[in-house]
C-alpha positions in Angstrom: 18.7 22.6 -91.3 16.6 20.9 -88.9 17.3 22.2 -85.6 17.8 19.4 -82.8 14.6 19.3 -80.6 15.5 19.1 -76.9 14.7 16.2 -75.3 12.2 17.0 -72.2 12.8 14.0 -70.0 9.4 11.7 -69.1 8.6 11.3 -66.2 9.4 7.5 -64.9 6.5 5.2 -66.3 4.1 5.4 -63.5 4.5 1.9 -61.3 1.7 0.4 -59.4 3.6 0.4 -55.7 2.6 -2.9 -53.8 -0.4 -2.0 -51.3 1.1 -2.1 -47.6 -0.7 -4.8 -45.6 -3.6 -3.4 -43.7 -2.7 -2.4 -40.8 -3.4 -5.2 -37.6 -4.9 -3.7 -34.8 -3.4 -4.1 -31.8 -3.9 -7.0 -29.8 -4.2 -6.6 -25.9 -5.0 -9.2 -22.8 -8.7 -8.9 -22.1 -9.4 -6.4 -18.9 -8.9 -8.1 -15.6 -12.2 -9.0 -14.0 -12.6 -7.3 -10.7 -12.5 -9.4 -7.9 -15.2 -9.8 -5.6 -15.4 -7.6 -2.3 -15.2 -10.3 0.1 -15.9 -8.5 3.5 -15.6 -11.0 5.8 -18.4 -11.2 9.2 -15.3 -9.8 11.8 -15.4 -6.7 9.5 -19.1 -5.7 9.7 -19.4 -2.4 12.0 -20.5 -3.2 15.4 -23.3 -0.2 16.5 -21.5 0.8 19.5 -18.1 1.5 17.5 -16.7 2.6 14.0 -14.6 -0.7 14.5 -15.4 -4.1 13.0 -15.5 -7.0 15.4 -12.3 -8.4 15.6 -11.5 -11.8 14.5 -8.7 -12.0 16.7 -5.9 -13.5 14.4 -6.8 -13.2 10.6 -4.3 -10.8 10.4 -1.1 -11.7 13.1 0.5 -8.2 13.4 -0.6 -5.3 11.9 1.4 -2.0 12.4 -1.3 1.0 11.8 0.8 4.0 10.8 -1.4 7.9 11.6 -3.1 9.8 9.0 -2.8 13.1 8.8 -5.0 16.5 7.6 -2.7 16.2 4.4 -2.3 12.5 4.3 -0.2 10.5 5.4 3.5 10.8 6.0 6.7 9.6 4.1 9.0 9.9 7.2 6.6 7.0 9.6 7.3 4.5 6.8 11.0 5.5 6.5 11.4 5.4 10.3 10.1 1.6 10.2 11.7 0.4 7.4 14.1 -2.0 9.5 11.2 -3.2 11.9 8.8 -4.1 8.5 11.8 -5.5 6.8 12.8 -7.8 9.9 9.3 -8.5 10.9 6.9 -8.5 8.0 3.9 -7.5 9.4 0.8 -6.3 7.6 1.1 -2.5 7.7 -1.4 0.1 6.9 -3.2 3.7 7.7 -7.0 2.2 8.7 -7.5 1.4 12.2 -10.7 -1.2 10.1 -8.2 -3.2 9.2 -6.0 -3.7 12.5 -8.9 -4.7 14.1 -8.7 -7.8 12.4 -5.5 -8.3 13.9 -4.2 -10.4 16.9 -1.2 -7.9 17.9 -1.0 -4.3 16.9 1.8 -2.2 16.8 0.5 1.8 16.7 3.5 4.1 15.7 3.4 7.6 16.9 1.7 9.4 19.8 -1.8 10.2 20.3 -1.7 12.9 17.8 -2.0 10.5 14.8 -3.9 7.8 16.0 -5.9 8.6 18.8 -6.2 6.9 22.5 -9.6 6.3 21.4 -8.9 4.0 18.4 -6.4 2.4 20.4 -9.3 1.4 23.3 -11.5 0.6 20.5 -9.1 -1.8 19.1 -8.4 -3.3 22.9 -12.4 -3.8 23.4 -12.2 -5.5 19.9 -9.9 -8.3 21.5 -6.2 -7.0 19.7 -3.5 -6.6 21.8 -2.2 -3.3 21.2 1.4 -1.5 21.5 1.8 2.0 20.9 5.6 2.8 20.0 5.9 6.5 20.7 8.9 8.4 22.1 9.5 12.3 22.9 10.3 12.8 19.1 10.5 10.8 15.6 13.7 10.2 15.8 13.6 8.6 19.0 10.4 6.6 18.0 12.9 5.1 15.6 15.6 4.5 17.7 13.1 2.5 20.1 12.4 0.4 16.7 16.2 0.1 15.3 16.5 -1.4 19.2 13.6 -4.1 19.1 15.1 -4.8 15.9 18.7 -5.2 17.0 17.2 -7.6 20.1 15.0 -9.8 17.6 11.3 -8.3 19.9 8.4 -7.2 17.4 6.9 -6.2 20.6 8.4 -4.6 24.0 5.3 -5.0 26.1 5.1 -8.3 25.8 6.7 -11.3 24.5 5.4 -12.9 21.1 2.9 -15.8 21.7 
């Protein structure tokens, strides 16, 4: 008798798979250009003062927030939230900068930006306000109060 050879199954017959397209690299926007420092005559520094001249009205309003040791602080911007958001002026940490302003609005006491800046911005031609009471919290209620009576400034009225 012939005994029945078992049948090893073959292996499938070996298929060419399709290729997978290549893959595309990705495609992304070309790199921005940097813009140009434009550092307009007002800003270049004056000898007798770290301040640039002003220009007495590029920038209306500018409120200049303190710097501190560790940076600057969460709790100033917080505090004027409602006076930015009703007035919209320029805001910002660099006294540079508000010396290119007409009016500016200092927040805080001497300890953050000192009474020298603030004479150095008043011999650069800005009007200047310092908004400062015994603590921060009533430094904010003297700004939740100009809000409330439509002033930017208290000193003076807006011209």
């Amino acid at each position: 008798m012939l005994a029945k050879q078992a049948q090893v199954p073959s292996d499938p017959p070996a298929s060419t798979p399709d290729p997978e397209p290549a893959p595309q690299p990705i495609q992304r926007p070309p790199a921005p250009r940097p813009l140009p420092e434009v550092v307009p005559a007002a800003r270049q520094p004056q000898e007798t003062s770290s301040l640039p001249a002003s220009s007495n009205g590029s920038i209306q309003h500018y409120v200049l927030f303190p710097t501190w040791d560790f940076g600057v602080s969460d709790w100033y911007w917080r505090m004027a939230t409602e006076y930015i958001r009703t007035f919209q002026p320029a805001c910002g940490f660099r006294p540079d900068e508000a010396g290119l302003a007409r009016h500016v609005t200092i927040i805080g006491d001497e300890r953050g930006v000192s009474a020298d800046t603030e004479e150095e911005l008043v011999a650069r031609g800005c009007r200047v306000e310092r908004i400062a009471g015994d603590d921060a919290e009533s430094t904010r209620r003297i700004l939740d109060r100009m809000v409330r009576q439509g002033r930017k400034f208290s000193s003076w009225e807006e011209s």
